[in-house]
N, C-alpha and C positions, 0 to 999 in steps of 0.2 A: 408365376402368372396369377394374377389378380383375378383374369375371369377365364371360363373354362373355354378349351381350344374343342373347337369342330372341321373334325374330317369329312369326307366325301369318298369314297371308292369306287368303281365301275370296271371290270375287269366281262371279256367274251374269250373263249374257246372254242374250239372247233375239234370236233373226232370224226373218225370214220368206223364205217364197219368192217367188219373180213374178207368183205366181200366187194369194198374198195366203189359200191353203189348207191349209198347215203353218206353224205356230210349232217354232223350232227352239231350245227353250234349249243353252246351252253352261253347264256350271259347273269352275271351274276351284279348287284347293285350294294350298296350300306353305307353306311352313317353315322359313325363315330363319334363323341365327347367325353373329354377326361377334366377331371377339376382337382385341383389339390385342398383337401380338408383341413390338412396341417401339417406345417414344415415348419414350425417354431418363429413364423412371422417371417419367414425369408422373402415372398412377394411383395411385401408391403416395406419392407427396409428396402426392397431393389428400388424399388417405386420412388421412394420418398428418395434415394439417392440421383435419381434421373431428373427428379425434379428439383432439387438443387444445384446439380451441374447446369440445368437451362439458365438457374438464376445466374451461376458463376457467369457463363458465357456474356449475359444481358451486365455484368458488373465490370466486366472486361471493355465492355462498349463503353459505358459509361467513364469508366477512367480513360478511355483515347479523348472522349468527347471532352471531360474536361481539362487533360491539356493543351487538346488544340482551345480552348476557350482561353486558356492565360496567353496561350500564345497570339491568338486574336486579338486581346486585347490590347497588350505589350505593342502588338504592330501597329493598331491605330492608335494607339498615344506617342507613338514614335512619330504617325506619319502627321499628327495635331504638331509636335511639337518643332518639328522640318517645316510646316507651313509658316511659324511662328518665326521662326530663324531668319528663312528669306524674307520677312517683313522688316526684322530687324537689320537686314543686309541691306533692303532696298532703303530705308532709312536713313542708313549710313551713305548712299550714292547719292541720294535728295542733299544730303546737309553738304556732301565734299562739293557737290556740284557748285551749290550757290556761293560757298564759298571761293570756288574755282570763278566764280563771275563774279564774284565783290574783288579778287586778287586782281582782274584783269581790266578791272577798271582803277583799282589804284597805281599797276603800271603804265596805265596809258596815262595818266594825270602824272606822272613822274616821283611817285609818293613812295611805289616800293621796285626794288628789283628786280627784274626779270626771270631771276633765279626763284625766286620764291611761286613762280607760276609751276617751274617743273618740279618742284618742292610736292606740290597739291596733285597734279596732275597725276604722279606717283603713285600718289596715293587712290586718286578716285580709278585708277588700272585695278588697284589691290582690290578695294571696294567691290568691282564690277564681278574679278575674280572667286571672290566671298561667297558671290550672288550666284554664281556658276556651281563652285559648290555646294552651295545651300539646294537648289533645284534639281542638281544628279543627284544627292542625296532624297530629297523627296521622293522624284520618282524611283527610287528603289527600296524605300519604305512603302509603296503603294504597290508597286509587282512583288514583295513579301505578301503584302496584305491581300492583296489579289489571289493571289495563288495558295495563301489558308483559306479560305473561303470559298475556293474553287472556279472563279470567275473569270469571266477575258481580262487582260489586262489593259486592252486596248480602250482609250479611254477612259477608263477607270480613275473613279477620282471621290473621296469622301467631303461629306458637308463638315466646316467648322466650327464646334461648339467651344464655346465663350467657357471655359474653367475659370472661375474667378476663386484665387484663395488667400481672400483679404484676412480671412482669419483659420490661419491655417494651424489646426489642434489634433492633436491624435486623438484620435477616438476609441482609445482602450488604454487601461493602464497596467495592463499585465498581460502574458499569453497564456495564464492558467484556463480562464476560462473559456478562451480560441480551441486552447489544446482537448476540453472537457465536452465542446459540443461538435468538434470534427470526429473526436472517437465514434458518436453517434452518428454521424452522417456520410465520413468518408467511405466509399466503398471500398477502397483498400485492406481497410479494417475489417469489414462487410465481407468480401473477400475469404482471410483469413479464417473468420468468425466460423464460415461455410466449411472451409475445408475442413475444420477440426469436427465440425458437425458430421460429415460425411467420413472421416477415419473412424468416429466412434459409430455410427453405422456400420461400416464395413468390420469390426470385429464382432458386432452383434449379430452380424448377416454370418462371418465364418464361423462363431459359436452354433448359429443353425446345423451344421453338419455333422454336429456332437450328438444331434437329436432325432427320433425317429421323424419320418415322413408317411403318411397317410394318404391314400388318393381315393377318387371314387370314377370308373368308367362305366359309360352304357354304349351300346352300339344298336344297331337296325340292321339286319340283310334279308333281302333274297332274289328268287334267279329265276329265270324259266329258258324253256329249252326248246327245239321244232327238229324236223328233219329238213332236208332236201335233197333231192325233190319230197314233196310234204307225202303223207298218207293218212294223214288223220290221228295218228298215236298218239299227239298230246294234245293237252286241254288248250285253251286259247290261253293268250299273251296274259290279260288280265286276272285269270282267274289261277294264273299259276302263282304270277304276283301274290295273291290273297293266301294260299297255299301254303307258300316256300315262306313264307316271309318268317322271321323269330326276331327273340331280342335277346338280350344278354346283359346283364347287369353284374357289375362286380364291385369290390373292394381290394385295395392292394394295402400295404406296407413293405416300408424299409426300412432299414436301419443296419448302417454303418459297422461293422466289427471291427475290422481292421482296412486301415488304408497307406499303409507305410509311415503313420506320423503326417501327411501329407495337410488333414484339417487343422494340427496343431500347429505344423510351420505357415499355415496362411494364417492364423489367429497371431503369430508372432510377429508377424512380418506386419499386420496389421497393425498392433499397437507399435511397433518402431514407428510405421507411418504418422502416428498420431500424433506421439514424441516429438516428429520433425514439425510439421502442420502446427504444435502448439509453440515451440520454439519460433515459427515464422511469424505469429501471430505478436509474441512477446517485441521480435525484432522490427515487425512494422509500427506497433506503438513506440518505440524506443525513435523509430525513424521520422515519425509523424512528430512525436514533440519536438526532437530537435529541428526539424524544417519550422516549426511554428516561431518558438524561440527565436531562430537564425533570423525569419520575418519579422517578427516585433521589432529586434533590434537594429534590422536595416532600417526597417519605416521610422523608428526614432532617430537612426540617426541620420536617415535624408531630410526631416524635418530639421534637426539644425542646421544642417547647411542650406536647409532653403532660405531659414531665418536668417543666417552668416553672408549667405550670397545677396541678400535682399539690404540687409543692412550694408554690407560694400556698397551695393549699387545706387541709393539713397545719397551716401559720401561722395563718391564720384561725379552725382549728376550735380551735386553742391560744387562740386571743385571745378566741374567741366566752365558751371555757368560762371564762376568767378574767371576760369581762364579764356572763356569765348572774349571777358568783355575786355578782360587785358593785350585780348590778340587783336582787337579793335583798337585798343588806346596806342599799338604798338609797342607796348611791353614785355610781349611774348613771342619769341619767334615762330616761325612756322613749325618746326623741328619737331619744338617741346611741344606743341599744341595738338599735332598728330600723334604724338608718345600718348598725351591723355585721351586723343577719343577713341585709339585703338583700346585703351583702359577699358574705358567705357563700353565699347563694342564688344569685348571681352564678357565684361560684370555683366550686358544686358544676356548673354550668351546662358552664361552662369546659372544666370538667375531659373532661364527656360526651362535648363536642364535639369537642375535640383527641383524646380517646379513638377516637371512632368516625372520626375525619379518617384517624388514624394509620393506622386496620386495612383504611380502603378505598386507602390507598396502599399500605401494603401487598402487597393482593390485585392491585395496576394490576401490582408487578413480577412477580407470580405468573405472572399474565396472559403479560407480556411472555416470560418465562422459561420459558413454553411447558409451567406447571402449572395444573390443575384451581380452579377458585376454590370455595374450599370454607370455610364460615364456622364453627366450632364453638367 
């Protein structure tokens, strides 16, 4: 105890006489406080240990808080890049369409086949298909995202922000120094850090029981007394008060002789604790770099493939435009000219996906680097 404990007491009784004609209550009052002068710092190590367990508790909040945050994130660039999809789906129904109505007037003018309508038509069912897909999947990238967030779902639906990544660069060139300021930031770390602190407390605290203990008490009493039925025998209430009243002041001491070994197996047991605790602490940095690492080298290497997908898509929209204009000259059947804009629908696919891979690695080293994950 840091500061000293006060009691209260009140205790009455009652006698009789021999004669079984007076009840005689007694009541008695006091006042108690004990303080410890010295116990080798054991209050103050209790102390200081209660008060690092609050922080652990507040560090345990803190790491839910920040996975649901990557997971937050992860869900609305999922549900950005499902919005992105279905534009590229309905894009594709825009283009079969019109083409579906330039076929349909070259068979009415007797120019192409008939065949070649259900050739397209085919195709714009796939299309519509695409589109269906694209939109179940949104909405259940928005009831994930709804439900991290804690929100109705009904209705629910995010604004969409324009990521332009025309010039798309990693922004670190190693994870040395991701790995050098998470040690300082992660509470995981923080964490760990605590609990070694509070093992080597707790042997400093069972070392206390090797050592005498000191206390100091005072207390306060007194009592007064009546008959009944009364007769006058004692003084009034207050003035016995004044009377009875003492005090009492003391000093104790303790110390330990023997206790079966009992303080030195809690001091042992302590430092094994501390052992494991420092061993956890080794095993979360060991766990923290390699997740950093693992991040770098995704984020690098979704960045080539965004580059890789980007440059395909580039090729393709070259090749599409030279086969649009051959499928016009009628050089190009129907056949092969759907083979390349499923290509295309594909590459533009591609590109979305590696796009939005690239920006949530990204944000994982933001994370790690102990910045804000901010999507704009």
């Amino acid at each position: 105890r840091l500061l000293p404990s006060v009691t209260a007491n009140a205790s009455q009784n009652f006698g009789v006489n021999s004669d079984y004609e007076r009840i005689n209550p007694n009541n008695n009052f006091g006042i108690s406080a004990n303080v410890d002068i010295y116990n080798g710092g054991r209050n103050k190590l209790n102390f200081t240990q209660a008060e690092n367990q609050i922080f652990l508790n507040k560090l345990d909040q803190e790491i839910i808080q920040n996975n649901i945050s990557l997971q937050i994130a992860n869900s609305y660039l999922n549900a950005l890049l499902n919005k992105e999809n279905i534009k590229v789906a309905q894009e594709q129904i825009n283009i079969t369409t019109i083409q579906l109505n330039k076929m349909q007037e070259l068979i009415d003018a007797g120019v192409n086949p008939k065949a070649d309508l259900f050739d397209i038509q085919a195709t714009l069912e796939q299309n519509k298909q695409q589109l269906v897909q694209a939109e179940n999947t949104l909405d259940l990238s928005l009831l994930n995202l709804a439900q991290l967030i804690q929100v109705s779902p009904d209705g629910f639906d995010i604004k969409e922000v324009n990521i332009n990544l025309n010039q798309a660069v990693l922004l670190y060139d190693n994870a040395i120094p991701i790995y050098e300021t998470a040690l300082k930031s992660r509470p995981e770390i923080h964490k760990a850090e605590i609990a070694i602190e509070n093992a080597e407390l707790s042997i400093k605290s069972a070392k206390t029981n090797l050592l005498p203990s000191i206390g100091l008490n005072y207390s306060l009493n007194t009592s007064y007394a009546y008959r009944f039925p009364g007769d006058g025998a004692f003084d009034k209430i207050f003035n016995q008060y004044n009377d009875n009243h003492g005090h009492n002041i003391g000093i104790s001491a303790r110390y330990t002789i023997f206790d079966g070994k009992s303080n030195r197996a809690r001091i042992s047991k302590a430092k094994i604790t501390r052992d494991i605790v420092s061993q956890s602490l080794a095993e979360e940095k060991l766990r923290l770099r390699e997740t950093i690492q693992r991040a770098f080298l995704d984020t690098r290497t979704s960045l080539k493939q965004y580059e890789a997908s980007l440059s395909s898509l580039k090729a393709l929209q070259v090749a599409y435009k030279i086969a649009e204009e051959r499928y016009k000259l009628g050089a190009l059947n129907v056949f092969d000219f759907d083979l390349l804009r499923a290509r295309l629908f594909n590459a533009k696919t591609a590109v979305l996906n590696a796009k939005y891979n690239f920006i949530f690695k990204t944000k994982v080293l933001d994370f790690y680097n102990d910045k804000p994950i901010i999507i704009e």
